[in-house]
C-alpha positions as CSV (number, residue, x, y, z in Angstrom):
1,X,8.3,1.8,23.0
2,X,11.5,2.8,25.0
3,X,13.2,-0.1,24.1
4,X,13.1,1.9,20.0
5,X,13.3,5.1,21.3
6,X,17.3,4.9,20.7
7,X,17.0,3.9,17.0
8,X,14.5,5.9,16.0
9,X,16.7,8.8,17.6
10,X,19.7,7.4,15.4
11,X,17.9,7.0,12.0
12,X,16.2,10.7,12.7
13,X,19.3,12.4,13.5
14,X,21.2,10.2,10.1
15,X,18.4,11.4,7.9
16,X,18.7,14.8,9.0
17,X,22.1,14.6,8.1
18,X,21.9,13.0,4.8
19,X,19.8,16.1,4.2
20,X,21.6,18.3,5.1
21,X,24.8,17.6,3.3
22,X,22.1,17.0,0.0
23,X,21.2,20.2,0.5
24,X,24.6,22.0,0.8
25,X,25.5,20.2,-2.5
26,X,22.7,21.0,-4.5
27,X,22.7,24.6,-3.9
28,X,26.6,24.6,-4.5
29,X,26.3,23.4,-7.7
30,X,23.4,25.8,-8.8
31,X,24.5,28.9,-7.3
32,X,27.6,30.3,-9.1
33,X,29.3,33.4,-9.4
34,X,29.7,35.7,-12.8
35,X,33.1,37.0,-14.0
36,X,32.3,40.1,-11.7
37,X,32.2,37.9,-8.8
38,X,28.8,38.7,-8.5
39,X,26.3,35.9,-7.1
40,X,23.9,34.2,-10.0
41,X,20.8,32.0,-9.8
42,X,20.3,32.4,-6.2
43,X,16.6,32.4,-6.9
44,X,16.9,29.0,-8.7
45,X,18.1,27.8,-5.2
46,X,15.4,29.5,-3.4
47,X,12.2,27.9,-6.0
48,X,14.1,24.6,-5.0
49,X,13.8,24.9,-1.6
50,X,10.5,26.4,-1.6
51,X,9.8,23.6,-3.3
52,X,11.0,20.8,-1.1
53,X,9.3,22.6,1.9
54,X,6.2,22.3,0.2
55,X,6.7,18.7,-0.9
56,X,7.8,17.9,3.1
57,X,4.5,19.6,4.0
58,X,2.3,17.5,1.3
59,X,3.9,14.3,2.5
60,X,3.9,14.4,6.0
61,X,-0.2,15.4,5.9
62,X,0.1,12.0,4.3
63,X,1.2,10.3,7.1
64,X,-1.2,7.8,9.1
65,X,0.0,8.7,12.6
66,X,-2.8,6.5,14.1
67,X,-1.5,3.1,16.6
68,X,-3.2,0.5,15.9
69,X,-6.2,-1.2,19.1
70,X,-4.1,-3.8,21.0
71,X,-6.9,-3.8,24.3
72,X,-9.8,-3.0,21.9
73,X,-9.5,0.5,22.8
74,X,-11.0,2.9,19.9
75,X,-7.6,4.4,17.6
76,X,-5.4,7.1,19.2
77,X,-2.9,9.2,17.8
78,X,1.1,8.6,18.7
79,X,0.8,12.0,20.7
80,X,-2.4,10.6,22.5
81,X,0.0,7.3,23.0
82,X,3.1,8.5,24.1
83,X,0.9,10.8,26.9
84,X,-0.9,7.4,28.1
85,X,2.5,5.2,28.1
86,X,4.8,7.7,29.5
């Protein structure tokens, strides 16, 4: 739907940014440095993220991307959709 297309472009780009920053925070505060100056626990950063990737993966092959018949036409995907409507 055009009329959506701006808010859905809003709340994408705000999400994207609330990750972001989240992101930039929680590595901050487990990454430090030892009295050498030397850079600890990196890897503890890297298993996180690792993590999350995997977790963003897992989630969105949860997602029912399907549009629900509103002619009585069989189930089409949003890609399948957006080609018809656009």
């Amino acid at each position: 739907n055009p009329d959506l297309r701006g808010t859905f472009m809003t709340l994408n780009s705000a999400v994207q940014s609330v990750a972001m920053g989240a992101a930039a925070f929680i590595g901050g505060n487990i990454i430090t440095r030892d009295s050498h100056g030397l850079v600890q626990h990196s890897w503890v950063a890297a298993t996180v993220g690792a993590c999350a990737s995997l977790a963003t993966v897992w989630v969105a092959g949860r997602l029912d991307l399907r549009i629900p018949p509103a002619t009585g036409r069989s189930t089409s995907t949003v890609a399948e959709h957006t080609a018809r409507t656009t």
